[in-house]
Every structure is written in C-alpha cells, then in structure tokens.
N, C-alpha and C positions, 0 to 999 in steps of 0.2 A: 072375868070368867075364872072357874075355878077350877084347880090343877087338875083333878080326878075329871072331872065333867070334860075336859079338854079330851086328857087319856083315853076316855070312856068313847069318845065321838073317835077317836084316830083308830082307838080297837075296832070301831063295826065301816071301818075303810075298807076297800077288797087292795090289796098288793100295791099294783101298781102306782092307786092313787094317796098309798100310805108314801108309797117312796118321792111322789111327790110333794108332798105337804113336806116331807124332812128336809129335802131339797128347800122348800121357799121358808122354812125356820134357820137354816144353815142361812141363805140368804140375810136374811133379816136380821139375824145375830153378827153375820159380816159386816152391812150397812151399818150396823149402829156403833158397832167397832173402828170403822172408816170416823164415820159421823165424832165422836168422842176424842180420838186421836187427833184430826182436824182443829174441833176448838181447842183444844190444850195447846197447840204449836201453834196457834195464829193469835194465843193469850200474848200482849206485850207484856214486857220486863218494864218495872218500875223503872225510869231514868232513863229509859233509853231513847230519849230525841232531845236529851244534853247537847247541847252543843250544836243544833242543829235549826233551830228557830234563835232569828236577831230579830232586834225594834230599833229601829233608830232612836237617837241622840235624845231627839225632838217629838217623840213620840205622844209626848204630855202640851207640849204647847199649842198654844190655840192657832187654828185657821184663820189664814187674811177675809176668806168668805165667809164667816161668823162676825166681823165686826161692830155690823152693824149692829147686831142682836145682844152685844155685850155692853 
C-alpha cells in the first residue's frame, strides 16, 4: 500500500479512531523492534562451543555388533 493512500485513509478517521490506529502503529513498530533485537542476541559467536563437545578416543573404530557384516 502506498504511503499517500495510507495518509489519505488515516485523514478521513474521526479523532478517536485516528488515535487509535497511532497507538497500534507505535505497537507494531515496538513488536518489530523487540522482534530484531531478539534475533541479533540469540545470533551465536563463531567458536563459541570450543571446548565444549568431546568424541572419544574410539570414536572411528568399528562396532563388535557390525562384525558380522565386515
């Protein structure tokens, strides 16, 4: 939709229900402001589960219950 045509419809509002449409655009401009903030902080850091995942030794050698099949 386009900006004028938006204006054009909020101009022929009577008062009240102008003040509420501003209210649910404040709204909505908060939400998306929440919304954006959120994923940037819950974006991980490269590296950062260093040191935190092990494999055992034996991780590569084969299963006694595969022998068969080898």
């Amino acid at each position: 939709m386009a900006s004028f045509s938006l204006y054009t419809k909020l101009e022929t509002l009577p008062p009240a229900l102008k003040e509420e449409a501003k209210n649910f655009i404040e709204y909505l401009v908060e939400k998306t402001r929440k919304k954006k903030s959120v994923s940037m902080s819950e974006k991980p850091l490269f590296g950062s589960l260093k040191g935190k995942i092990h494999l055992s030794e034996d991780f590569d050698a084969p299963l006694d219950e595969f022998k068969d099949y080898m």
